[in-house]
C-alpha positions in Angstrom: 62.5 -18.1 18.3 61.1 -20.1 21.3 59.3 -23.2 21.7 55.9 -21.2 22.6 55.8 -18.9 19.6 56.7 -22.0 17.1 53.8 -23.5 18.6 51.4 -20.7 18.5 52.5 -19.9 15.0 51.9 -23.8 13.9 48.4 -24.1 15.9 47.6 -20.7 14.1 48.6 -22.3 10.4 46.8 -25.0 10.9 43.7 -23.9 12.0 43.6 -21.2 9.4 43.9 -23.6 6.8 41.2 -26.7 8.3 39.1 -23.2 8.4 39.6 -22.4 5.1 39.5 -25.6 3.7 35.4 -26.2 6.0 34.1 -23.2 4.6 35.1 -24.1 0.7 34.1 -27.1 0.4 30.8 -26.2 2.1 30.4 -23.5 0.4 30.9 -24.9 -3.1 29.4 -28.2 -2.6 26.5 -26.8 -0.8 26.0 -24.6 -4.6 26.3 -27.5 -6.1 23.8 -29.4 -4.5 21.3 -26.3 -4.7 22.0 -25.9 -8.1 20.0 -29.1 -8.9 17.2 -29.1 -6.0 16.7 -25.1 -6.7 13.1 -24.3 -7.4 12.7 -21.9 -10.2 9.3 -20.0 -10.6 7.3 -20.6 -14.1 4.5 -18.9 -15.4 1.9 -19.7 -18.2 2.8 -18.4 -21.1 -1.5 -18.1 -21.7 -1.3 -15.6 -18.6 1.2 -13.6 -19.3 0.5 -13.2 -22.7 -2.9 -12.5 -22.1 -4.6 -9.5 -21.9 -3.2 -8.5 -18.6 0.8 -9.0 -18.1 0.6 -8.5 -14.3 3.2 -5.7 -14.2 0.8 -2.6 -14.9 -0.8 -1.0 -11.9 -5.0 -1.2 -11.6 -7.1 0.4 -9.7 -10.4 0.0 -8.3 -13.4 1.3 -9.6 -17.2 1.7 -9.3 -19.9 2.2 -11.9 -22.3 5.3 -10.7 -24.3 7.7 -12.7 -23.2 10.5 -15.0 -24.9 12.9 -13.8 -26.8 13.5 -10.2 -29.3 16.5 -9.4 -30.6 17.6 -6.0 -34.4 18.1 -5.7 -34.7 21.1 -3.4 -37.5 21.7 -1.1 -39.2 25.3 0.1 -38.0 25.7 4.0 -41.0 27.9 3.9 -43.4 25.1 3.2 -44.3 21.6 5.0 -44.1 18.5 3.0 -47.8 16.7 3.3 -46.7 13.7 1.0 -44.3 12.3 -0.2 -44.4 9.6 -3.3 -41.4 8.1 -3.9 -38.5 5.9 -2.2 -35.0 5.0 -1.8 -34.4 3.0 -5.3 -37.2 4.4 -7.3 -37.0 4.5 -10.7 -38.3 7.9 -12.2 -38.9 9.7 -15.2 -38.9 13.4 -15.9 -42.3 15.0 -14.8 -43.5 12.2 -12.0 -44.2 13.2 -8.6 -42.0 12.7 -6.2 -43.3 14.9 -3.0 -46.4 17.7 -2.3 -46.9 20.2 0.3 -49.3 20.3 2.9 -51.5 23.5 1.1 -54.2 24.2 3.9 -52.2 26.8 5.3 -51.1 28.1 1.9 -54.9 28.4 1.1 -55.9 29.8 4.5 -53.1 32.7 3.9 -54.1 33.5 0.0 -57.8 34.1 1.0 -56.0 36.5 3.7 -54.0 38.2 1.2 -56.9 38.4 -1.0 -59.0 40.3 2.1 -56.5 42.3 2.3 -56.2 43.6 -1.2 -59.3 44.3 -1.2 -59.4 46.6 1.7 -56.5 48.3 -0.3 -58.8 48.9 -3.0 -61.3 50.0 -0.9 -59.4 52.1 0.6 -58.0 54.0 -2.2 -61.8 54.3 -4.0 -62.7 56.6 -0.4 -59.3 58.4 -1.2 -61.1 59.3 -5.0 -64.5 60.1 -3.6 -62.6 62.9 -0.8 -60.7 64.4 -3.9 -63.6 64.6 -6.6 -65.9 66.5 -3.3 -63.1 68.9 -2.7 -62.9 69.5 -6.5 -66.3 70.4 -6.1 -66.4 72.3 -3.1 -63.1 74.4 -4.0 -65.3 75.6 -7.6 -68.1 76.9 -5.0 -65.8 78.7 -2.5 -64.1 81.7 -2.5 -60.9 82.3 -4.1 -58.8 83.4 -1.1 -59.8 79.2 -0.1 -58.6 78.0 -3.3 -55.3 77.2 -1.8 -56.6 75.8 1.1 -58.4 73.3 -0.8 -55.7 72.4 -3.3 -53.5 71.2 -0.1 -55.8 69.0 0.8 -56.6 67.7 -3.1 -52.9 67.0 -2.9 -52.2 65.1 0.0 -55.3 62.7 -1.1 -53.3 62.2 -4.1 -49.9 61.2 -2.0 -52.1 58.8 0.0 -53.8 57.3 -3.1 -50.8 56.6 -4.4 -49.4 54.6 -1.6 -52.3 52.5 -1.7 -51.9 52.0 -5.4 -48.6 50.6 -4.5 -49.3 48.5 -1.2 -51.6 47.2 -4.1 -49.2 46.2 -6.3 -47.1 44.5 -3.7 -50.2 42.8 -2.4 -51.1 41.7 -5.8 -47.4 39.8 -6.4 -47.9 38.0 -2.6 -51.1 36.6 -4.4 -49.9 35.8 -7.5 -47.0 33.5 -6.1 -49.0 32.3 -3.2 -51.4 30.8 -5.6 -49.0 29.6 -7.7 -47.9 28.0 -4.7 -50.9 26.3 -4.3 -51.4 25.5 -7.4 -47.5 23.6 -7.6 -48.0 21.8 -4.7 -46.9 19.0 -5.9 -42.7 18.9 -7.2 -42.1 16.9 -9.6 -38.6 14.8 -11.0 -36.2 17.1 -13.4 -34.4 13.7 -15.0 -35.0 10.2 -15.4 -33.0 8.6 -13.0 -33.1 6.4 -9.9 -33.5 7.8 -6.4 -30.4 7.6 -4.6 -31.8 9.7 -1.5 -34.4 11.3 0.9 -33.4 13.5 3.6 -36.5 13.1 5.8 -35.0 14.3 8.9 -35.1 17.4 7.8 -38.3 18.3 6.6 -39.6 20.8 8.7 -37.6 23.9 8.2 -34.9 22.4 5.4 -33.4 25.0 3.6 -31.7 22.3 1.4 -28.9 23.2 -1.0 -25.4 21.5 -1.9 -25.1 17.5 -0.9 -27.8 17.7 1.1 -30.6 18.3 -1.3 -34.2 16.7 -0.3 -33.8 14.2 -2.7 -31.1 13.1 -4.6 -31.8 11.3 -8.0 -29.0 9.2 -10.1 -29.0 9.9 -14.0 -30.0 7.2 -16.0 -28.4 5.9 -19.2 -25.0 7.3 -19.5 -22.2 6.2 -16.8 -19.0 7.2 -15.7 -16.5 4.6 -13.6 -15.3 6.4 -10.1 -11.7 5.4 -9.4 -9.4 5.4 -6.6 -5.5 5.9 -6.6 -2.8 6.7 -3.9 -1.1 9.7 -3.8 2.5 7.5 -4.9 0.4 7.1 -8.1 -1.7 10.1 -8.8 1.1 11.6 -11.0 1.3 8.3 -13.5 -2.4 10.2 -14.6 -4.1 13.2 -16.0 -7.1 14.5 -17.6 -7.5 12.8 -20.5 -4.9 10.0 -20.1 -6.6 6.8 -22.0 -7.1 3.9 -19.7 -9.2 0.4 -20.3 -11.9 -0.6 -18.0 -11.7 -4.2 -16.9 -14.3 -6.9 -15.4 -13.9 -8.2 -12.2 -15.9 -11.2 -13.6 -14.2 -12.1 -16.6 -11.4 -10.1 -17.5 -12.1 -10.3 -21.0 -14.2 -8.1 -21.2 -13.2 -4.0 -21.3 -14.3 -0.8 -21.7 -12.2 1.7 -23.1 -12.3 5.4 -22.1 -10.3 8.1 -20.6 -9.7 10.1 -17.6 -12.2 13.0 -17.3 -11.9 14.8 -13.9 -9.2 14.5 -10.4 -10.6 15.3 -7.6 -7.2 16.3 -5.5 -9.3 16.8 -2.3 -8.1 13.7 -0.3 -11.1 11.2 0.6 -11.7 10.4 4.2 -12.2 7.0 4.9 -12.3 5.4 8.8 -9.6 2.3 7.1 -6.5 3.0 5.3 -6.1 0.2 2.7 -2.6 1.2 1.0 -1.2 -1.8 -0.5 2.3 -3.0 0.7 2.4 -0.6 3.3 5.7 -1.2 5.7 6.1 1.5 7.8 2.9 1.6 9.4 1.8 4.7 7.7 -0.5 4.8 4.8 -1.0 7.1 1.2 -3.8 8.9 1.1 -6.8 8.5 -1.5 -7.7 10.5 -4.2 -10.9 9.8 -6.4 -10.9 10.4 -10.3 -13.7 9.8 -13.2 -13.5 7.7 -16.4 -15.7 8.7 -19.3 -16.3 5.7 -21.4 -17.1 5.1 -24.7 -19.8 3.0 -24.7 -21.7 1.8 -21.7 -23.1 -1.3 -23.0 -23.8 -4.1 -19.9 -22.4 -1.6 -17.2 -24.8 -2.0 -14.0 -25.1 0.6 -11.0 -22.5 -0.3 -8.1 -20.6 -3.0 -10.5 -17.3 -2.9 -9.2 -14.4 -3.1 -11.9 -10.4 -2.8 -12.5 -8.9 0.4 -14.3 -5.6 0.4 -15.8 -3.7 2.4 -17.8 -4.0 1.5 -21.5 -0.6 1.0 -23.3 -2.7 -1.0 -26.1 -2.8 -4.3 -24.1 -6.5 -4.8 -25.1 -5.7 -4.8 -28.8 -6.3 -8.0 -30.5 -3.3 -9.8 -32.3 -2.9 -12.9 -34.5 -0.3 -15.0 -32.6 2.2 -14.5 -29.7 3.8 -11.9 -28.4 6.0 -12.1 -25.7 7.2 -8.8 -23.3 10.9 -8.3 -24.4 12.2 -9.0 -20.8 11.6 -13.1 -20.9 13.6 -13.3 -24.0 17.7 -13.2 -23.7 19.6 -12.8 -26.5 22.4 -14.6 -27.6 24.7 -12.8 -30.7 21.5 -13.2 -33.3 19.5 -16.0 -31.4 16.8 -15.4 -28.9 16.0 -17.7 -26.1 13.8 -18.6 -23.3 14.1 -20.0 -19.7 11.0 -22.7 -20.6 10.0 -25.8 -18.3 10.6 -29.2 -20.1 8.6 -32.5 -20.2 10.4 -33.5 -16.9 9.4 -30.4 -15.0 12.7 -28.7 -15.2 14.1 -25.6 -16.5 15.9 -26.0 -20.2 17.6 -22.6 -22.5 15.6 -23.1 -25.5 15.9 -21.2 -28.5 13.0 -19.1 -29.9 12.2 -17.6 -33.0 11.0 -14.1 -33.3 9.2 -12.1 -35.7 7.8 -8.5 -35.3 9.0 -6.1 -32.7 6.2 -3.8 -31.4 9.0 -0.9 -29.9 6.1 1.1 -27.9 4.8 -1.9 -26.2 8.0 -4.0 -26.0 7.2 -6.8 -27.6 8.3 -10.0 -29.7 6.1 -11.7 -31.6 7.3 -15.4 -31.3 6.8 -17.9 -34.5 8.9 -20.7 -33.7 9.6 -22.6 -30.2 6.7 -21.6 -27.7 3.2 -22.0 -27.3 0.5 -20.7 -24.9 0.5 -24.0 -23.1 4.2 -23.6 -22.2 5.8 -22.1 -18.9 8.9 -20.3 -18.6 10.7 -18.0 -16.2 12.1 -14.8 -15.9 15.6 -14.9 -16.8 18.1 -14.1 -14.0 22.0 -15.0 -13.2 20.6 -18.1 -10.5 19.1 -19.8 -13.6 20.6 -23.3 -15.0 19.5 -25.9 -16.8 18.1 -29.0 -14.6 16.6 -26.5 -12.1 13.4 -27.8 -10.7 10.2 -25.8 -11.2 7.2 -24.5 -9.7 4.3 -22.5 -10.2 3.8 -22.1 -6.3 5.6 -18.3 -5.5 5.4 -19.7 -1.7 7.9 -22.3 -2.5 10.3 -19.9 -3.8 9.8 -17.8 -0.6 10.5 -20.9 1.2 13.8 -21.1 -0.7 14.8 -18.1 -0.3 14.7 -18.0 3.7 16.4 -21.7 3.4 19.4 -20.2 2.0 19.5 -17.5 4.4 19.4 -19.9 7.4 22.3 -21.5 6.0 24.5 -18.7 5.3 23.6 -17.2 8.4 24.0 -20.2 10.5 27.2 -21.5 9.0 29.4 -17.6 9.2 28.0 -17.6 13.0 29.2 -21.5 13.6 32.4 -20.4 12.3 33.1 -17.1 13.6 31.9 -18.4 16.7 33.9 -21.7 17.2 37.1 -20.4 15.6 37.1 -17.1 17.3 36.4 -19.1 21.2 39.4 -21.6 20.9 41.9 -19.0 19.5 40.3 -16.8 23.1 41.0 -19.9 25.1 44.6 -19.6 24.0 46.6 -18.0 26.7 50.2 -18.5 26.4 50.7 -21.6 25.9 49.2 -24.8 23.3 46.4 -27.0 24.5 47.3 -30.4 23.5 44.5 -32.4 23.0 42.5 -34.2 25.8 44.5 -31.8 28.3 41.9 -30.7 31.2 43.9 -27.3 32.0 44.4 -27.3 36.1 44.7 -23.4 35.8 45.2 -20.3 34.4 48.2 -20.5 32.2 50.8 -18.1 33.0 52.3 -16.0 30.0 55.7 -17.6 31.2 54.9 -20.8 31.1 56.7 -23.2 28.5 55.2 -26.3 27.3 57.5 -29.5 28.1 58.3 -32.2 26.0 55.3 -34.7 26.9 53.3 -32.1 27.0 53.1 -30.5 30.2 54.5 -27.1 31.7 56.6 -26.1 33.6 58.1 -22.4 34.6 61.5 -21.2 34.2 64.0 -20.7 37.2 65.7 -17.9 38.2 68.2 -18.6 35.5 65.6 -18.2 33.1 66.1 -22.6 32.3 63.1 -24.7 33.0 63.5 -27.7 35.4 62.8 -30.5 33.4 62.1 -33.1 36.2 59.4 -30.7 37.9 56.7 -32.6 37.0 53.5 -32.9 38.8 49.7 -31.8 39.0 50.9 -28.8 41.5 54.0 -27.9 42.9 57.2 -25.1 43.4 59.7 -25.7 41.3 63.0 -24.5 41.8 62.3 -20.3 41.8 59.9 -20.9 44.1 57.0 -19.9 42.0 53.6 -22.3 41.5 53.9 -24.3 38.4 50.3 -24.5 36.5 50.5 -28.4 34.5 48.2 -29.6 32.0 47.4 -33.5 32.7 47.6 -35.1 29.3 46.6 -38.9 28.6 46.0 -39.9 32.3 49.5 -39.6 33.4 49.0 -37.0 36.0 49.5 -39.4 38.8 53.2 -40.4 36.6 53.7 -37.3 36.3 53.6 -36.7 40.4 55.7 -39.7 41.1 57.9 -38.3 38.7 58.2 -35.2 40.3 59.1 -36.6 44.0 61.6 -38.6 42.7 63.4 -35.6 40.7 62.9 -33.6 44.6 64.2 -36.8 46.4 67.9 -37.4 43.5 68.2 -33.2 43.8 68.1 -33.6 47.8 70.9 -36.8 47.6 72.8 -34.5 45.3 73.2 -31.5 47.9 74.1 -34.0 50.8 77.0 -36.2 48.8 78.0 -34.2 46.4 81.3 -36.0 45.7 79.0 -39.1 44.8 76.5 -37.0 42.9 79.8 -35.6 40.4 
């Protein structure tokens, strides 16, 4: 095996292991260092035992009435006055709006001429027929049948009248009643939510768009909102508690009464933890409660899902994932006196299997904190009730990981490159390109092999021809490149004395 490939093989070893060797104890002491300054989140025990455990989806609600009527208006008719506003209240039976009725009066007196001219009219019908009676008696009988045609067709026309009478008599009877209702009054008790003023000449109403819009009184219902990712997690029916935004404390209970699967249009699209730039669409659904007591109009709440949090216990109970088990002991990740984390052992009582939970007698109290247990955990960790620190940590260690691989990969990987042939010793300043046939001398220079394949030994220098003839590329070591030159004339000048005497030189 040549000298190059003994010193590549060595060089290789070597760095290998120094590699090695960095990275562990980096590595490990690095762990061991973060295992002491690593923050670990706590939480109050008070907060998560409380009557919300953070993990449950809510979503957001507003109070509005149970029920909400449109007031319809006659398109036929012009509104003269109207007496209510926007946030009235009203009872059943007030007033909220009249017609203009000079024009309804000025028609029904009309209507009335006219009837009577159909009444006239048919009397003069009955006075023709009873003098044709009479005259047919006097004449003679072959005008009998002339007379009877006549009788008749009286009778058709009489009876036409009879019935424009009839007609004319209903267009009476509901124009004054017109007149006479004027004034539209409220259906409900309620408040008024609405007044579509721009349209009152010529509304024909109906649907959303009623005249006026009144809000039931009395009996509520919560509107909700959910994303279509959560739609499916409810149904008609599906119980759910009603929270205040105020002081969460207090709840209604109640249950899912109506879905409205049409999707809501809104101008923003507030989906919560949106990362792909898209967002879920909205869906509304209804809550019936079960008692409305000290629910306002427009009050803005929480609604989520009721799994029985709301019901009141004696003593603690813990969510089953805080608590790890050991054989038969139970233990929690709990903050000490000093601020840092400490395994200490619990005792349980009750399981609640639907709910998931432990009822803790012995070893923790609301005014402790404690952690979620995971495989990072130790005892001494430091603590923190600041989540941002813990992000904070968490992109530490990524810097570090990140910057010590790329350090590595980067400074190992560029000196093996800068390997060509041959080994660097240190403090060389290469003069060239090293060729793949160079061979590394003795003091650490190069040198290229003759013909013969055998390297000149005594061709030293920082540039030169050595005995093939070929450029010899030498790596200055130490400061003796200028040696290394005098060297290399005086090997030219004893090689020259050599070929001239060459008894002498034997």
């Amino acid at each position: 095996m040549s000298k190059k490939i003994k010193a590549f093989i060595i060089f290789l070893v070597v760095a290998v292991i120094v590699a090695a060797a960095v990275f562990f104890v980096k590595k490990f002491m690095k762990k061991d260092s973060e295992s002491e300054g690593r923050l670990v989140y706590v939480e109050s025990v008070k907060n998560i035992t409380g009557a919300y455990v953070g993990l449950d989806n809510r979503y957001m609600g507003i109070v509005e009435a149970q029920e909400t009527k449109q007031v319809e208006k006659d398109g036929d008719k012009k509104v003269k006055e109207i007496f209510v506003k926007i946030g009235d209240v009203v009872k059943k039976d007030d007033p909220l709006f009249s017609y203009d009725t000079d024009e309804m009066e000025l028609d029904l007196q009309k209507m009335e001429l006219e009837l009577d001219n159909i009444k006239n009219t048919i009397s003069g019908y009955n006075d023709e027929i009873n003098d044709l009676i009479k005259q047919r008696e006097l004449a003679p009988a072959e005008d009998n049948l002339n007379y009877t045609s006549q009788i008749n067709n009286l009778y058709a026309m009489v009876k036409e009248c009879e019935y424009e009478l009839s007609t004319k008599q209903l267009e009476i009877d509901r124009q004054r009643e017109s007149v006479n209702s004027a004034t539209v009054f409220s259906p409900m008790d309620g408040v008024i939510k609405k007044i579509n003023q721009d349209n009152n000449s010529g509304y024909q109403g109906g649907g959303e768009n009623g005249f006026i819009t009144i809000m039931a009184n009395g009996d509520y219902r919560v509107k909700g909102t959910i994303s279509e990712t959560s739609i499916g997690s409810i149904m008609a029916g599906t119980p759910v508690i009603v929270r205040s935004r105020v002081d969460q404390n207090v709840v209604w209970k109640g249950a899912v009464s109506k879905i409205d699967y049409e999707p809501q249009s809104s101008g923003n699209n507030d989906y919560y933890g949106g990362m792909s730039g898209e967002s879920a669409s909205k869906y509304a659904f209804y809550v019936n409660l079960e008692d409305c007591s000290g629910l306002m109009l427009g009050q803005h709440l929480y609604i989520e899902l009721d799994h029985g949090q709301s019901v009141a216990r004696e003593g603690l109970y813990l969510p089953s994932y805080y608590l790890v088990q050991d054989g038969n002991d139970y233990y929690v990740w709990a903050r000490d006196n000093n601020k840092k984390i400490e395994k200490r052992k619990i005792t349980v009582g009750e399981y609640i299997e639907e709910e998931e939970l432990y009822q803790i007698t012995d070893g923790l109290s609301e005014s402790d904190y404690i952690a979620f247990p995971d495989g990072n955990i130790s005892e001494g960790c430091k603590t923190t009730t600041n989540y941002e620190d813990i992000m904070n940590q968490m992109d530490d260690i990524d810097d570090f990981d990140g910057g010590f691989n790329g350090g590595f990969d980067d400074s190992f990987d560029g000196g093996y490159d800068n390997y060509d042939g041959g080994m660097v010793p240190d403090g060389a300043i290469p003069a060239g390109d090293i060729d793949s046939d160079t061979v590394m001398m003795p003091d650490g220079s190069y040198d290229y092999p003759g013909e013969d394949g055998n390297v000149n030994e005594n061709d030293f220098g920082e540039t030169g021809v050595n005995d093939s003839g070929r450029d010899v590329k030498i790596y200055e070591t130490d400061g003796a490149g200028d040696n290394a030159g005098d060297a290399a004339d005086s090997a030219d000048d004893a090689e020259n004395a050599a070929d001239d005497n060459p008894g002498q030189a034997r």
